[in-house]
C-alpha positions in Angstrom: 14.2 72.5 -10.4 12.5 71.9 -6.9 13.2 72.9 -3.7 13.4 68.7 -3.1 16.2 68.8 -6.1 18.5 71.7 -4.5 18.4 70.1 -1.2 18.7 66.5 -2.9 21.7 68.3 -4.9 23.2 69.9 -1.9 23.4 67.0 0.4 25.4 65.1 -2.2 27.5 67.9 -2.9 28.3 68.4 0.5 28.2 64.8 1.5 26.1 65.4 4.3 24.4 62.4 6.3 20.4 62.9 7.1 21.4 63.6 11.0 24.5 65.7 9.8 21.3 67.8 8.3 19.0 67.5 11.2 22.0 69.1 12.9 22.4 71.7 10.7 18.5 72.8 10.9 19.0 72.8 14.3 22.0 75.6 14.5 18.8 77.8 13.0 16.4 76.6 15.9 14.7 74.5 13.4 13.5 71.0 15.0 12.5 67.9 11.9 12.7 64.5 12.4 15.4 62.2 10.4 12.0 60.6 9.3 10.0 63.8 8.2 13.9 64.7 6.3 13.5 61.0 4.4 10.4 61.8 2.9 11.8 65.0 0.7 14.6 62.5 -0.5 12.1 59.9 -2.0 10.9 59.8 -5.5 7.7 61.9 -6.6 5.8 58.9 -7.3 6.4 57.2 -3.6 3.1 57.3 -1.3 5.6 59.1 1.5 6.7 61.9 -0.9 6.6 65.1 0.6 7.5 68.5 -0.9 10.3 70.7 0.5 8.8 74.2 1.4 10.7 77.4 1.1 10.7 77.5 4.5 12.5 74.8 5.0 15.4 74.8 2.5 15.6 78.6 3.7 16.3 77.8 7.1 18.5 74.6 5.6 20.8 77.2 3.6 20.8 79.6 6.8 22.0 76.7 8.8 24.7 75.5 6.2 25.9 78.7 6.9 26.5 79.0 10.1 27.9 75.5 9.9 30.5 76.2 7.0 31.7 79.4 8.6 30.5 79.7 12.0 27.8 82.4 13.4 27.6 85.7 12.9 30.0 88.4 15.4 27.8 90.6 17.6 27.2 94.2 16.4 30.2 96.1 17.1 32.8 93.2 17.0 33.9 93.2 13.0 36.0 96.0 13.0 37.3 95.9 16.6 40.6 96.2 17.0 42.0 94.2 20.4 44.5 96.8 22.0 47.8 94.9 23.7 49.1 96.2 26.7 
């Protein structure tokens, strides 16, 4: 399975629109084109094919996190306790 297939897989999963995924790359300061995104959903054999890098999908997954549950307390912050007065 490709990187192309997981991301393919993902999006349908997760019914995600190409700028709901440009969005999402963007919560990990990762700027791509709704254009460049098109090309990983085409078929192998289409002159505009491009492959999906690791790098990409990484920062994809990273993203989907932060979008799914939101980002990541500060150091310190987990545990606190918020005293009432």
């Amino acid at each position: 399975m490709t990187n192309n297939d997981i991301l393919k897989k993902l999006r349908v999963a997760l019914k995600l629109r190409d700028d709901e995924i440009v969005k999402i790359l963007e919560l990990v300061d990762f700027r791509i084109s709704k254009s460049e995104l098109g090309a990983f959903f085409r078929k192998e054999d289409h002159p505009k094919y491009m492959e999906c890098g690791d790098q990409i999908l990484r920062n994809f997954l990273n993203g989907l996190v932060i979008h799914l549950r939101g980002p990541m307390p500060a150091k310190g912050e987990k545990g606190k306790l918020k005293k009432e007065d």
